[in-house]
N, C-alpha and C positions, 0 to 999 in steps of 0.2 A: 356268027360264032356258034359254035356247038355247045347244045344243052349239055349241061354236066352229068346229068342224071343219062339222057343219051349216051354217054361217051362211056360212064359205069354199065350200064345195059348191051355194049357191045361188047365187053368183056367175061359178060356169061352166056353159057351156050350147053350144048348137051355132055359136053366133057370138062363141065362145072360140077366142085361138089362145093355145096353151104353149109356148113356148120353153125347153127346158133346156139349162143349160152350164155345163161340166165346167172348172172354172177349176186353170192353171196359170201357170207364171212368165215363159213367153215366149209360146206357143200354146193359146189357150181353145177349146173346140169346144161347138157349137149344137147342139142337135134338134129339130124340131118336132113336136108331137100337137095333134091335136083332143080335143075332150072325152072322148071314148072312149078314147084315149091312142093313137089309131091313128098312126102316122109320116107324113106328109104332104107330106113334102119331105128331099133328101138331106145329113146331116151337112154344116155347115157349120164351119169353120177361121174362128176369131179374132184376127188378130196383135194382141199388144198394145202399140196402139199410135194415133195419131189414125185410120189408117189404115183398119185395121184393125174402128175403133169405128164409122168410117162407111160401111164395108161392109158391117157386120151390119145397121148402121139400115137399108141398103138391100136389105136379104136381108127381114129383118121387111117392109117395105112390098112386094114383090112375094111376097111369100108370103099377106097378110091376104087379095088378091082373086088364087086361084086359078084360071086358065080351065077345069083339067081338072073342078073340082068344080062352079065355077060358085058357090064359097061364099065369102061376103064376110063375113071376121073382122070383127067391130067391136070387140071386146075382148082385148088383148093380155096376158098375164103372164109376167113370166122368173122362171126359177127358177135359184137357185142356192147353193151351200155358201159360207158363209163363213170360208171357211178362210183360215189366214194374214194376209196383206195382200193378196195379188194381186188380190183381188176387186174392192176400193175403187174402183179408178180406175172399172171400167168398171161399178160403179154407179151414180155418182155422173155419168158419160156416159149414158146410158140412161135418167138419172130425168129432166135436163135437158132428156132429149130429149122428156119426156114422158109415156114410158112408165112401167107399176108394175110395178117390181124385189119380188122375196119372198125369202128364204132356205128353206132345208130343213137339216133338222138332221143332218151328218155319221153318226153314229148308226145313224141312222134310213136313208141311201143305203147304209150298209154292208147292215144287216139286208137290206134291199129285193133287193140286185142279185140275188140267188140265187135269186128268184122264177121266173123267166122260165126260165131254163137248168138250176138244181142245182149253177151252179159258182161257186167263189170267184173265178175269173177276174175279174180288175179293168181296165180301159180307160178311155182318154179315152170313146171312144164308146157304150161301155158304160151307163158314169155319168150321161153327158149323159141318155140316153134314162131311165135308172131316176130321176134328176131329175126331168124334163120329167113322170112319170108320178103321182111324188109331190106334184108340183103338181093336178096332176088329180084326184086322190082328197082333195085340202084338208088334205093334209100340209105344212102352210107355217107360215111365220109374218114378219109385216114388219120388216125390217131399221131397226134407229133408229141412223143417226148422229149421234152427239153435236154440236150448233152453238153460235155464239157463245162463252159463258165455260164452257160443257159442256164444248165440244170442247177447248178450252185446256185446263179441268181435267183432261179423259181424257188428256191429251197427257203434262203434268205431271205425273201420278199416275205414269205409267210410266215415265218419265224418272228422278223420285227412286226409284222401285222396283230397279230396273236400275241405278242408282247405288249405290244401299245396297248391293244386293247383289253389286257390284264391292270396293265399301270392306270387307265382311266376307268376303270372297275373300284382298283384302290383307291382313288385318290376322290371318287365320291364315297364308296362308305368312312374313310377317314372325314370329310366334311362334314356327313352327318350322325360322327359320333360327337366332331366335337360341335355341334350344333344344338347338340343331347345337351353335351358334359361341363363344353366351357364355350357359350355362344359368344362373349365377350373375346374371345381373343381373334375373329375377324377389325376388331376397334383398334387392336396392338399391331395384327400385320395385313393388308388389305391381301394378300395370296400367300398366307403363310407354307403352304404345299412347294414353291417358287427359293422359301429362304432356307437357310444353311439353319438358321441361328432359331427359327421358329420351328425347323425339326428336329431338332435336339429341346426344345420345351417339352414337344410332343410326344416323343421315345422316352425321357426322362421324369419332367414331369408335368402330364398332359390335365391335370385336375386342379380346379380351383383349391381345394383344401392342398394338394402339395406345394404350391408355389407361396400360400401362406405361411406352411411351415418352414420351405428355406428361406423366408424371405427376402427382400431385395439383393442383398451381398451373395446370397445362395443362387438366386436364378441366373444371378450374371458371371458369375463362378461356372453355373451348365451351360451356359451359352460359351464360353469363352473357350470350353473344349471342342466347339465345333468351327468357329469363327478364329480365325488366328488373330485377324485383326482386332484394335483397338475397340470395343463395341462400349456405346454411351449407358452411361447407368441411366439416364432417361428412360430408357423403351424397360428398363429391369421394372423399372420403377414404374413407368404404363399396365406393363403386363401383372402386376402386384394391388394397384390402385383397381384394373378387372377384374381381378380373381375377389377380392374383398366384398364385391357389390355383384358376384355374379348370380345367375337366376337356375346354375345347368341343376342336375338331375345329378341325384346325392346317393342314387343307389347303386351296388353293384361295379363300387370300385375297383376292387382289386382287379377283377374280369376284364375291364375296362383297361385299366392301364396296361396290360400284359397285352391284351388284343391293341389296343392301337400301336404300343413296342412290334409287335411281330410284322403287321401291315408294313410300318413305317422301313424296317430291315427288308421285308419285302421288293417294296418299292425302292428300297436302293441298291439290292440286289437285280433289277428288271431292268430299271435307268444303268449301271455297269453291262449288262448282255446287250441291250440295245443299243450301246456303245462300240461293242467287239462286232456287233452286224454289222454296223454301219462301216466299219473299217474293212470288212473280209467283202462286202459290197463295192465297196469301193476299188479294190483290188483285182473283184474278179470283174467289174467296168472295164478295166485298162484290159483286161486280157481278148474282147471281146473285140476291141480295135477302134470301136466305135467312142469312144469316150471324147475324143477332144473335135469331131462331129456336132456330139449331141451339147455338148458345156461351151459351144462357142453360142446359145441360142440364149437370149439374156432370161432369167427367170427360172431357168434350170440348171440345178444342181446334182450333186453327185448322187444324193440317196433318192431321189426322186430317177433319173436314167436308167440306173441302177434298177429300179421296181421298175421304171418302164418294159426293159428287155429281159425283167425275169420274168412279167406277165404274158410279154408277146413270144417272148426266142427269139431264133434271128431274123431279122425285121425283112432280109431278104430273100426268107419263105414266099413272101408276099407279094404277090405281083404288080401291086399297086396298093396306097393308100386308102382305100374304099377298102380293099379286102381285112384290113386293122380295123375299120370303122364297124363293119361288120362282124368281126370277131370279138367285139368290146360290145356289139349290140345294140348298136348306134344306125342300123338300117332303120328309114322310114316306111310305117306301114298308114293306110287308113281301111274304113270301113265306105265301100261304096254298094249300092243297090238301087238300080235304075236311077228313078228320080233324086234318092236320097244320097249324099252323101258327108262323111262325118271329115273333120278337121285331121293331121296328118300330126303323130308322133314316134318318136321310138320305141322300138320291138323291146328291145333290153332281153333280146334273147342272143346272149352272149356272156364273156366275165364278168361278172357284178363290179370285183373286185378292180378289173383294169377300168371301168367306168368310173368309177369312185376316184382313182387316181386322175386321172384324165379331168375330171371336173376340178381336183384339186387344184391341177396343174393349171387348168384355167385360170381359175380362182388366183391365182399368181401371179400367172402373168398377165396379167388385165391389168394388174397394179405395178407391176412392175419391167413389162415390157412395153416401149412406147408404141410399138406397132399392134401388139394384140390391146391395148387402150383404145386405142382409134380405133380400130377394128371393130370392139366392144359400145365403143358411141355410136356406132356409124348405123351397127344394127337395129339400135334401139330407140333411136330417133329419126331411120331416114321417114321420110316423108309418103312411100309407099310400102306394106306392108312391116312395119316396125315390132321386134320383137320383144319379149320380157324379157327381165335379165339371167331370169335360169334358161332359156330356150337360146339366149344370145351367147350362154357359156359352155352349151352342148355344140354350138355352131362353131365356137373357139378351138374347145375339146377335137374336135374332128381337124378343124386348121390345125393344132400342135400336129398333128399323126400326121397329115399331107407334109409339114415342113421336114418332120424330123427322117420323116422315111424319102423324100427326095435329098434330102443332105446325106444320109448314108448310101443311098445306093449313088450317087454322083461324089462319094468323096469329099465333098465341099465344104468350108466354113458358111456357118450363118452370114448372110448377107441384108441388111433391113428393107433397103430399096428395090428388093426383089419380092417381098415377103406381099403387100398390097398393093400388087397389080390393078386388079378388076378394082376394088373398094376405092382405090385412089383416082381412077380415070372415070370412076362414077360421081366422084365426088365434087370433081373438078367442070364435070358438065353441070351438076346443079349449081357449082359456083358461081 
């Protein structure tokens, strides 16, 4: 099979021009090379901006046919870091225009810059050029942005991401106010964050001295606007017998009850949007074709699929499951040198974020799929080389990606007795 990097290097030749550019938040900077990576023309300034995006087109087309060289580009490529967001606009301007946008991998421009010079020295105009050069030697790779119910999903996925991770922000400083204020009322509700009735104590009245004040008939009175049902004057009465005896921290009331009121609206505010994701996810799943695929697979559900294919796209970019395992950063590397050599782990040079899922989804279905349980035994007590149970659920991790990406591109329902082939015919000889 042909190197990849080989296959990028036949595609540039003397009637290549490279463009690299050093992307930033307000001013992106150009540079040109020829195939050689020789400099061809002088740094160029990008505002970003319409402006700015159709200066450069106009910089590329006086550049393609040079008078001093007498050479007429016909092949254009930019190269560029996708870092951040900044990038977005002005790829997504350049491809319309026509031209083929590449990335280069951050990484990889770090390693590079130090070639040329010996210095850590870092610049816009710097980077541009150590870009533009890693283009040239077929240091690239094509930029995919997600379209249609892709890019919704990607959208969504980070949305409810960023919200979760808002509401579990709140939901410990709310723990350790009331830890401060009224540590007694973990006695009343063992996850009061969980109850209806224990967040309305909280929003209303979260202080040992108020629940004194409205005493028992009073606190069950604020409960009863949140709780429709019948709620026992016992727990009024629990939560009243705390407050009497409690040890919290008497200063700085008022601040206190207004701040954890706001939190608590907050986070009911968060838990409603993280509700409306989960349904516009759910939605744009079915649009995707792949939904009733991926949900005949026991252990996966709709908002987990969901983040599956907004992390990846469409799954059959992919030529095979390896290339998901790799894109999530799940390639094993080690460290060998002659006599020495070290133990074998994952690179994690890929999405954080789809790994994180992927282990969750482990984490799942180990407990909940009878095939990925077995599986999960099988590793971690066969009798030669037996793994730990996090190494056992990066091994999982990669199995879900193999099943779920041969179920889509074959069309197929999950099927279990297909699922552990090899594990089961191994199992069966130790038998």
């Amino acid at each position: 099979m042909k190197n990849r990097t080989n296959e990028r290097l036949d595609e540039i030749n003397h009637t290549t021009l490279i463009m690299g550019v050093d992307i930033a938040k307000e001013m992106h900077l150009a540079r040109f090379v020829d195939y050689r990576g020789r400099e061809i023309s002088k740094a160029v300034k990008i505002k970003n901006d319409r402006k700015g995006f159709e200066g450069i087109v106009t910089k590329i087309e006086e550049t393609i046919n040079l008078k001093k060289t007498q050479q007429a580009y016909t092949n254009v490529i930019i190269g560029m870091e996708p870092t951040g967001h900044y990038w977005k606009p002005l790829v997504e301007y350049l491809m319309q225009a026509g031209y083929r946008v590449v990335c280069v991998n951050p990484y990889h421009t770090k390693k590079a810059k130090e070639l040329d010079d010996n210095s850590q020295t870092a610049s816009d105009y710097k980077e541009a050029l150590v870009i533009a050069r890693l283009v040239k030697d077929g240091r690239y790779f094509n930029p995919y942005i997600p379209q249609e119910a892709y890019g919704e999903l990607r959208v969504l996925t980070n949305a409810r991401t960023s919200a979760l991770r808002r509401a579990a922000t709140i939901k410990n400083i709310l723990t350790a106010l009331m830890d401060e204020y009224f540590p007694e009322l973990w006695t009343v509700w063992k996850y009061p964050l969980k109850s209806k009735a224990a967040r309305q104590v909280m929003k209303k009245c979260p202080l040992p001295a108020d629940i004194l004040t409205l005493g028992i008939e009073g606190v069950l009175s604020e409960i009863k606007q949140a709780v429709r049902k019948t709620t026992g004057i016992k727990k009024a009465a629990q939560l009243y017998a705390a407050a009497a005896v409690s040890i919290g921290v008497g200063t700085g009331k008022e601040s206190t009850r207004q701040r954890i009121s706001m939190l608590i609206d907050e986070l009911e505010l968060l838990e409603k949007n993280i509700s409306a994701i989960e349904q516009a996810m759910a939605h744009n799943l079915e649009a995707t074709g792949y939904a009733e695929q991926m949900l005949s697979i026991k252990g996966i559900g709709v908002v987990t699929a969901a983040s599956f294919l907004g992390e990846i796209g469409d799954p059959l970019r992919f030529q095979n499951a390896r290339q998901i395992a790799n894109y999530a950063g799940y390639n094993l590397i080690e460290d060998s040198s002659g006599k020495s050599k070290s133990g074998t782990c994952i690179s994690k040079r890929g999405r954080s974020q789809l790994r994180s899922l992927l282990y969750k989804m482990a984490f799942v279905m180990v407990a909940q799929n009878p095939e990925m349980k077995t599986l999960h035994h099988y590793l971690t007590t066969r009798g030669k080389n037996p793994l730990k149970k996090k190494q056992s659920l990066v091994v999982i991790s990669k199995k879900i990606i193999t099943v779920i990406h041969s179920l889509i591109k074959k069309r197929a329902m999950y099927e279990p007795t297909l699922v552990m082939g090899k594990v089961r015919r191994e199992m069966m000889n130790a038998a």
